[in-house]
Structure formats: C-alpha cells, structure tokens
N, C-alpha and C positions, 0 to 999 in steps of 0.2 A: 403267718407269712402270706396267707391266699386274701388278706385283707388288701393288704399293700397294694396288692395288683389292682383291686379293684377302681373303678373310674368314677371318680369324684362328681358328684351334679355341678353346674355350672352354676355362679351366682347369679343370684334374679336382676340385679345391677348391671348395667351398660358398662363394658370397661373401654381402658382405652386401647385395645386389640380392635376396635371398633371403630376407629376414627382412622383405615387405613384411608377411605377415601378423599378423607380432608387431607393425611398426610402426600396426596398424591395431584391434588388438586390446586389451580393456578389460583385458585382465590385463596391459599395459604399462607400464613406468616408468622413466624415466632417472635413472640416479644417476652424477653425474660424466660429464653427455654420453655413455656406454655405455647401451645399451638392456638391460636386465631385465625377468627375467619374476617377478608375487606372485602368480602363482594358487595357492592355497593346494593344492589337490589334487597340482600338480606340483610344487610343490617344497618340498614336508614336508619334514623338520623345518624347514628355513629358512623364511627370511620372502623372500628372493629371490635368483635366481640369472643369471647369464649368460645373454642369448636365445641366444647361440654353445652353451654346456651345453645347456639343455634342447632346443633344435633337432637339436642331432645324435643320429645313426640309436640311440646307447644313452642318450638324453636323454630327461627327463623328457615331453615333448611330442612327440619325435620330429618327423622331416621333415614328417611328414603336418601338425604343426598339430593334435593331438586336444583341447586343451585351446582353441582360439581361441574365444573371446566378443567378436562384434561385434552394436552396435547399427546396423545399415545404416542407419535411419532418421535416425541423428546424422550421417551420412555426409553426407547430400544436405541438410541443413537449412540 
C-alpha cells in the first residue's frame, strides 16, 4: 500500500499540460480540435502550424513562448 502513495517521476516528453500558454494566447486557433499557432511572425510562409511544432526547442516560438500575446485584461472580464 505505501507504494501507491508514492509520486511517480514525470515523463521526459513535453506533454500537453504545457501548452497552457498557447492555450491562453491570441495567436491561438483550433482547427479539427488540434490547437494551432497563426502568428504570422512564427510561422511564415504558413498561415498555421502545430502548437506541438512551434513549441518545441527548434520551433518557431520555442519552449519559452517568445511569440505569446495575451490580453490579461480579457482574462478577468
């Protein structure tokens, strides 16, 4: 029983618990229930791309999130 308790290591994989800030972010968009990113700055030539692509570390936005535009004020309204 004192296994159970125990806290599990987290996967070495990016999930998508991770993508809160794309899901928070104005350059967001679902197409077919997949989340996308159309910030035009990151995903020239396209019109949009996988938050999975541009999220990861040689993605257009990278881990950090350099492209997120949020209006916080729409947040609380």
């Amino acid at each position: 029983m004192i296994a159970a308790a125990l806290l599990t290591v987290a996967p070495s994989h990016w999930d998508a618990a991770n993508y809160r800030a794309c899901e928070l972010c104005d350059h967001r968009m679902h197409d077919d229930g997949d989340l996308v990113c159309c910030c035009p700055a990151a995903v020239a030539p396209d019109r949009w791309r996988p938050v999975t692509v541009m999220r990861a570390s040689i993605g257009g936005c990278g881990p950090d999130a350099r492209f997120m535009r949020i209006n916080f004020d729409s947040l609380h309204a």
